[in-house]
N, C-alpha and C positions, 0 to 999 in steps of 0.2 A: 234757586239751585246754587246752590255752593261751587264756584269754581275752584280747580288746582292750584296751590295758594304752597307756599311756605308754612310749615307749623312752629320752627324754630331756628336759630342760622348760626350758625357759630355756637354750640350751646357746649357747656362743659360736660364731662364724662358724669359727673352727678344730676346734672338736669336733663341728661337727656335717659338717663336709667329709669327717674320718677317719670319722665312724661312716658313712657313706654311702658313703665309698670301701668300706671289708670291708662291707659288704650286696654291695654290687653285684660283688665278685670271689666271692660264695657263689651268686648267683642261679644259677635254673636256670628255663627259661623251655618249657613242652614244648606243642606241640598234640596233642591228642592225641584221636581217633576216638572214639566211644562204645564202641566194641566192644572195646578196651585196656583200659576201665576196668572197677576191680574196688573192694569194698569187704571187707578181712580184718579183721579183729577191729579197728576203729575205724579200721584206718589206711585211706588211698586207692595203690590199687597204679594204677599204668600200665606193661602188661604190656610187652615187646619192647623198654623202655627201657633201657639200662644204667645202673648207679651204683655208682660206685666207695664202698666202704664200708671199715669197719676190718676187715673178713674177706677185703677182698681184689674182685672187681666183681660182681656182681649182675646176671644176664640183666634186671632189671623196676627200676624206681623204684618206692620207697615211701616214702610222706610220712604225716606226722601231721598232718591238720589243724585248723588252726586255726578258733575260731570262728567267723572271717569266712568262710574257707571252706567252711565244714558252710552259713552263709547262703547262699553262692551256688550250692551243689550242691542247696540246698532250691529255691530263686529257679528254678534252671535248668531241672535234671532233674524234678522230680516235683512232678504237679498237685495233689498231696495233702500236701506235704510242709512245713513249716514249718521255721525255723532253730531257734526254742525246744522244737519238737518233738525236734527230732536232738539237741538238747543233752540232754535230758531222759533222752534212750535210748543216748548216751552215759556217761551219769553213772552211770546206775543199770541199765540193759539193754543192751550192749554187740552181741549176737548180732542184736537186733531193732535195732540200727542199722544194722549189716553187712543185715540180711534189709531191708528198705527201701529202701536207698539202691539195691542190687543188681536189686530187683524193678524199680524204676524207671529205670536207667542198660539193662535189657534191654526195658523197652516199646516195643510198636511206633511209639508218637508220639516217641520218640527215635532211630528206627532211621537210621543215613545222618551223623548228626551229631556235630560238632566240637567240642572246649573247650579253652580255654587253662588249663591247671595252672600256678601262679607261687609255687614253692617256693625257699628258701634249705636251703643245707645247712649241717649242724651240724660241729665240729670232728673229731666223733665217727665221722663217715661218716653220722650220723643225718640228718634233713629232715624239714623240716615244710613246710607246704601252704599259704600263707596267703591264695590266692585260686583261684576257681573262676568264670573268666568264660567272654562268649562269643567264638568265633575272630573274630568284628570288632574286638574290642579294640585299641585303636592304645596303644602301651607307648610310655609318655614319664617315665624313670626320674628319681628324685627327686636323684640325682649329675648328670646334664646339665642337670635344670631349672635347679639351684643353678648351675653354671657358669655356663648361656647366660643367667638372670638378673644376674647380676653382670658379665658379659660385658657386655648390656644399660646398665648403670650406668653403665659404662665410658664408652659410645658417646656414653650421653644427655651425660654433661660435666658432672652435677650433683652438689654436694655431696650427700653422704650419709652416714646411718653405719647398719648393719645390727645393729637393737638386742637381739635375739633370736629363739631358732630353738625351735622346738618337733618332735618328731619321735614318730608313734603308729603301730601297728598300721595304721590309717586313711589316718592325711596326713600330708603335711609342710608347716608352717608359718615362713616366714620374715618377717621383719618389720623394714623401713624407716623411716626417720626422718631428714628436712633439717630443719634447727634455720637453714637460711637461709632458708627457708620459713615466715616466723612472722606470727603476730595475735594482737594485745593482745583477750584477751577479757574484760575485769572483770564483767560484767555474764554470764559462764557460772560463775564462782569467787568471786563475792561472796559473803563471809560460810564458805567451806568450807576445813576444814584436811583435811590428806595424812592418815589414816588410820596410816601409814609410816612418816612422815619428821619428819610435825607441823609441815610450811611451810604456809602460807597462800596462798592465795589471790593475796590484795594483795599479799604478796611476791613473789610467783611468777606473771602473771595471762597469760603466753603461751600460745597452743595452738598447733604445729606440726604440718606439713603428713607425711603419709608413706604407705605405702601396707601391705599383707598380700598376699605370694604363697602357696599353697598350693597344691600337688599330691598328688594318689593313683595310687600304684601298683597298686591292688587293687581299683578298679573303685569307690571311693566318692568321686563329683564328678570334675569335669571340673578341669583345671590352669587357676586365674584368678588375676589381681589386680585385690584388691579396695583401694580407699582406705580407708586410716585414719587420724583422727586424733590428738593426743596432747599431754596437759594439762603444763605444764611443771611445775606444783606436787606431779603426783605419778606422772605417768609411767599412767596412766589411758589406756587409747585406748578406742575404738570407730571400728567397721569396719564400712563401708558395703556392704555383700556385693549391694545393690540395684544399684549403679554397676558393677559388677566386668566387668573383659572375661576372656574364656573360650574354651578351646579344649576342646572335647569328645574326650574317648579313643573315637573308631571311626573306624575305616576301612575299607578295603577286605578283602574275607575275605582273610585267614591261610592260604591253601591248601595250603602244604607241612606234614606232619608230622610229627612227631618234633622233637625238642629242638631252637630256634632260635640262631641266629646272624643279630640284624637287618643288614641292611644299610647300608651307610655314607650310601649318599643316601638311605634313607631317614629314617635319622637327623635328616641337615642339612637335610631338607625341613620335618622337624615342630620343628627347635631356629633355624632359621631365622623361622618363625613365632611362635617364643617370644620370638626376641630382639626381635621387630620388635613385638610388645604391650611389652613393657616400655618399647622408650622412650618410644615413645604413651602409654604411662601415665604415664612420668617426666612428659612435658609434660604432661598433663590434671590429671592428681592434685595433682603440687609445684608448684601454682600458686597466687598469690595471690588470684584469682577463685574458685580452688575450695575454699578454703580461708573466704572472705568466706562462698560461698552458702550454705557447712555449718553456720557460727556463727551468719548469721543462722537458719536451720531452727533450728536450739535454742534460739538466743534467743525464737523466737515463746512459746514453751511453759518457759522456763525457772523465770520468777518466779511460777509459780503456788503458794500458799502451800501446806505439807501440814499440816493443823488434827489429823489424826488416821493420826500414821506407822504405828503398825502393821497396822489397816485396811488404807491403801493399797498396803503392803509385802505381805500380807496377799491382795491383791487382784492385785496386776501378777505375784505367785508362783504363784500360782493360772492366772492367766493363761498364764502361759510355761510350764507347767509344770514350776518349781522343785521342790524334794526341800525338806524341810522344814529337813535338814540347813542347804540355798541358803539355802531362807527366813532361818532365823534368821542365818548370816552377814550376808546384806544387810542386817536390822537392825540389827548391831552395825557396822558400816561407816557406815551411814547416822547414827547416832548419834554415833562416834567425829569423824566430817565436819562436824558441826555446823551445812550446810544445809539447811534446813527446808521447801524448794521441792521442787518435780517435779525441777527438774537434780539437784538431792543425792539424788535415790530414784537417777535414772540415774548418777550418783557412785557411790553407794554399790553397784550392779549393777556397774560396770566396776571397781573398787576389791577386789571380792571376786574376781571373775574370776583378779586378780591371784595371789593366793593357792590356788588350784585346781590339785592338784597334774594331776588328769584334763587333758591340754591340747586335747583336744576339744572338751570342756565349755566351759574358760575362752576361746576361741575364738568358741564360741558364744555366750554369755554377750555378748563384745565385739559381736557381730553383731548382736545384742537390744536394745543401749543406744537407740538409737532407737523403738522401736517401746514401749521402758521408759517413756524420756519423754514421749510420747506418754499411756500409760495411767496415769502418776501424776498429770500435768496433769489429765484427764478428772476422775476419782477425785478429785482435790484439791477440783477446782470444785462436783461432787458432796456432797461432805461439808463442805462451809464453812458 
């Protein structure tokens, strides 16, 4: 079984366009009745579907799923069922995955009911499964978000440059940057050098304004832009995912079944509403205003002194629930930074982020920066 994995990390606006063009010419998108579904030796059949395969076409689809999707066949189907569980009986009991999934996909609390199956196919004729939602799901693929957001760019008229793309099992992440959108902020970089690069601070003391788009295909979060910003010394952001506007994946029931071909207006109904949040953001986010109220929120909590780093490091990890692996990066970042306040604990959290090859994690991580500064500050004051 394929686990949640990174597809690409840092990738430019042109690799990550081709890797999204081949996903979306492999998708396979099926509704498909409870009474279709079957479970064979780990895979998920959907009986009455065709697929062309290297033997030639197949009366049934059959996919491999992926881990996400063993979680939403747990989530959906069966009241008993956990994702860790099916992994478990995957791994090592293969028959009592199939006898489970089976026992459950035929109870009478599922009888009547729909799922959306969202499989890619493989080169091979093969396919794998890598979501198990429910037929409200409204599909708003991560190849038009990228379009109709850049499309968005366009309209709003604003500099820009798109400074990396992250792409996972999970989400897609794109991420924004006006460098005409700037604030001198000395008083969040006093005293901290780039981990990276070895600028300063006081060489370097701009924060720009930009924002983070994200969308899932597979039922994990809604497609939003959140603001971010971004230290010029070292390329450091944190992402306000509090701020963020949001369009939720549901709509109206899916009622036809068998393998989809959406609609054109439906399309331009949900990419119409995408383009129309982006420049609403373009305005709110790359603004000088919003850019002021974010520095000064850090400034409140920035110069609190840390008497005792690894405590606090020690303390805000514990907190977030870091992996000790985290932990100890954050301390060598935070050391390497040479800021000895609450902002350099949240420094040295956004500074490792960087380095996370996981881009879920480091996503997260950015989203945390706040709520970091927050409990180094606390902590600080605590322990002086």
């Amino acid at each position: 079984m394929t686990e949640p994995r990174t597809l690409t990390r840092n990738a430019s606006l042109t690799d990550i366009h081709a890797l999204l063009l081949g996903q979306h010419a492999r998708k396979v998108d099926i509704i498909a009745p409870i009474g279709t579904l079957l479970a064979d030796a780990g895979r998920l059949v959907v009986r009455g579907e065709p697929q062309v395969t290297a033997d030639g076409v197949s009366p049934d689809s059959v996919f491999l799923p992926t881990a996400l999707c063993d979680g939403g066949i747990a989530d959906r189907v069966g009241h008993d069922l956990t994702a860790k569980y099916l992994s478990t009986c995957r791994d090592k009991a293969i028959d009592l995955y199939d006898s489970n999934v089976n026992t459950w996909l035929q109870h009478p609390d599922n009888a009547g009911k729909k799922y959306l199956v969202r499989g890619l196919t493989n080169d091979d004729g093969t396919a794998i499964a890598r979501a198990f939602l429910s037929d409200s799901y409204k599909v708003i693929d991560n190849i038009d978000v990228l379009m109709t957001v850049l499309d968005g760019l366009r309209e709003a008229g604003v500099d820009v440059e798109v400074v990396s793309c992250d792409l996972t099992d999970r989400r897609m992440y794109l991420r924004v940057k006006s460098e005409a959108v700037a604030l001198a902020v000395p008083e969040l970089v006093r005293g901290y050098r780039s981990p990276y690069n070895g600028k300063t601070g006081e060489e370097l003391p701009l924060m720009f304004a930009g924002f983070e788009v994200s969308n899932s295909e597979v039922g994990h979060g809604a497609f939003s832009i959140a603001p971010r910003v971004i230290l010029q010394v070292c390329g450091n952001g944190s992402t306000r995912r509090f701020d963020a506007v949001r369009s939720q994946h549901l709509g109206g029931k899916l009622e036809d079944e068998g393998t989809i071909v959406w609609s054109q207006a439906t399309q331009e109904k949900n990419l119409a509403l995408i383009r129309s949040k982006t420049v609403d953001a373009v305005k709110g986010f790359l603004s000088g205003e919003y850019l002021q109220k974010v520095a000064g929120e850090m400034a409140a909590e920035a110069g609190v002194e840390i008497a005792k780093p690894e405590e606090t490091i020690k303390h805000v990890a514990k907190t977030m629930r870091y992996t000790e692996e985290q932990q100890a990066d954050i301390l060598r970042m935070f050391i390497k930074g040479g800021s000895t306040t609450a902002i350099g604990v949240m420094h040295a959290v956004t500074a490792s982020a960087q380095g996370q090859p996981d881009a879920d994690l480091a996503a997260d991580m950015e989203a945390d920066s706040m709520r970091v500064l927050s409990l180094a500050a606390a902590h600080g004051r605590a322990t002086r």
